[in-house]
C-alpha positions in Angstrom: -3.7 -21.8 -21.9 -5.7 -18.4 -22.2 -4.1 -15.8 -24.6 -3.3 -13.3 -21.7 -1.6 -15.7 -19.7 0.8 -16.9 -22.3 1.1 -13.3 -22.7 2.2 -13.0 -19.4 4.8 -16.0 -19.4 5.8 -14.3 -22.1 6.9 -10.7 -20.7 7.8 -12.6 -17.5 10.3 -14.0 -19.8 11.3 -10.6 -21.6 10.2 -12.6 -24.8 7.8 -10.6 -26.0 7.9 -10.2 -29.9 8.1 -6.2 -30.9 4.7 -6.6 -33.1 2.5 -8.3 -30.1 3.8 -6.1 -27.6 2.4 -2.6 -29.2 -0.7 -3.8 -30.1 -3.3 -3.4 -27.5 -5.4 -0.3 -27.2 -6.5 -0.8 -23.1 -4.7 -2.8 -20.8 -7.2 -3.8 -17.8 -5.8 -4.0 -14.1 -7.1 -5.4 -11.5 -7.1 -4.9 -7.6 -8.1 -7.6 -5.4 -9.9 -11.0 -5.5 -13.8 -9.9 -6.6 -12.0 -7.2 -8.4 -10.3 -9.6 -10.9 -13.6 -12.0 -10.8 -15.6 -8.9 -12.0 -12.5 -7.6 -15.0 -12.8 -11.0 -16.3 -16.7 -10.6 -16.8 -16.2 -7.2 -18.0 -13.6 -7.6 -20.1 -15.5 -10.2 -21.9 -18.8 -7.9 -22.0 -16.6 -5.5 -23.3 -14.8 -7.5 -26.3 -18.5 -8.5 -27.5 -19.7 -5.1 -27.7 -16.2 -3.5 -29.5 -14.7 -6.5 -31.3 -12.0 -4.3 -32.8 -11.2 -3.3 -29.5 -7.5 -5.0 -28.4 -8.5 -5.4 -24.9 -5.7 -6.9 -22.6 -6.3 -7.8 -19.0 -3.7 -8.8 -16.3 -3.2 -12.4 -16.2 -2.2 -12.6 -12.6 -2.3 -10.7 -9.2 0.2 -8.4 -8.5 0.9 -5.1 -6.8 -0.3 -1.6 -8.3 3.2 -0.5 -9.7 3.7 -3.9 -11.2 0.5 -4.0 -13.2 0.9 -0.7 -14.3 4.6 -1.0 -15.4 3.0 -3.9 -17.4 0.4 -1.6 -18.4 2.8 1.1 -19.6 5.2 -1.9 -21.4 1.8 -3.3 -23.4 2.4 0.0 -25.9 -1.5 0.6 -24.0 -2.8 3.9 -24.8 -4.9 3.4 -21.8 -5.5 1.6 -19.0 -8.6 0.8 -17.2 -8.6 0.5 -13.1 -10.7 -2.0 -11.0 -10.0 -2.3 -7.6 -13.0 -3.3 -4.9 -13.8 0.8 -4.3 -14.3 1.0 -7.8 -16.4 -2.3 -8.0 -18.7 -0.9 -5.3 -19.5 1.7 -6.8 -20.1 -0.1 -10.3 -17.4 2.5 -12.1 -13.8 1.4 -13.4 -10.6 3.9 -13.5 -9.9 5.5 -17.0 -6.2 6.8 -17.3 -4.4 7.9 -20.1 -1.0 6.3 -20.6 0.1 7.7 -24.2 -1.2 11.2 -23.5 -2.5 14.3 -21.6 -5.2 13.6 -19.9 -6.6 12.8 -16.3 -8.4 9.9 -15.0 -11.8 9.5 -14.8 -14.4 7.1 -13.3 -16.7 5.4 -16.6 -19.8 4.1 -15.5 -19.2 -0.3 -16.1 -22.7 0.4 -18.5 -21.0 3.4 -20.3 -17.8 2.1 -20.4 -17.8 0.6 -23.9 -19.3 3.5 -25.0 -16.2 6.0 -23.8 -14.2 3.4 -25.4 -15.5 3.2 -29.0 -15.3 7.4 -28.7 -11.7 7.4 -27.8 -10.2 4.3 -29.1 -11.9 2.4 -31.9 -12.9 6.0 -33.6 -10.6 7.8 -32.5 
């Protein structure tokens, strides 16, 4: 069983221990079936480029409130937002969960990039 999904049997369970749950940096959602095909990829390009980077992605479909509230329950500082719009266009959602701040659209090349600037430095 993958880490995120135990993850997610986990909070489904409201079992989460207090030291997991507030330690991931970006929480990935995902909107739609190529959407979540191309997060998994991304995530994973994303994890070899920053592996200090504590990188969670949505185990399972579900609609936009309910990723987010998962999102916002991680401890996240950010999340990052794929849906197929974004996936044409090759750019994913940057939002601020922690902070001030609106979102952006990161280019999927640049996007490590952004991320090392605000959350592995910063």
């Amino acid at each position: 069983m993958g880490i995120e999904r135990l993850i997610l049997l986990l909070e489904t369970l409201e079992q989460v221990p207090e030291e997991i749950a507030r330690q991931v940096d970006v929480y990935l959602c995902a909107f739609g079936e190529a959407a979540e095909l191309a997060a998994l990829a991304l995530s994973e390009k994303v994890r070899d480029q920053l592996p200090n980077l504590r990188l969670q992605i949505n185990a399972g479909a579900g609609s936009f409130k309910s990723q987010f509230k998962k999102a916002d329950k991680s401890g996240a500082l950010y999340a990052l937002i794929l849906g197929d719009d974004e996936l044409a266009r090759q750019v994913i959602g940057f939002k601020p969960l922690r902070g001030q701040g609106e979102q952006q659209n990161i280019a999927f090349d640049a996007l490590a990039a952004h991320l090392a600037t605000c959350v592995v430095q910063g």
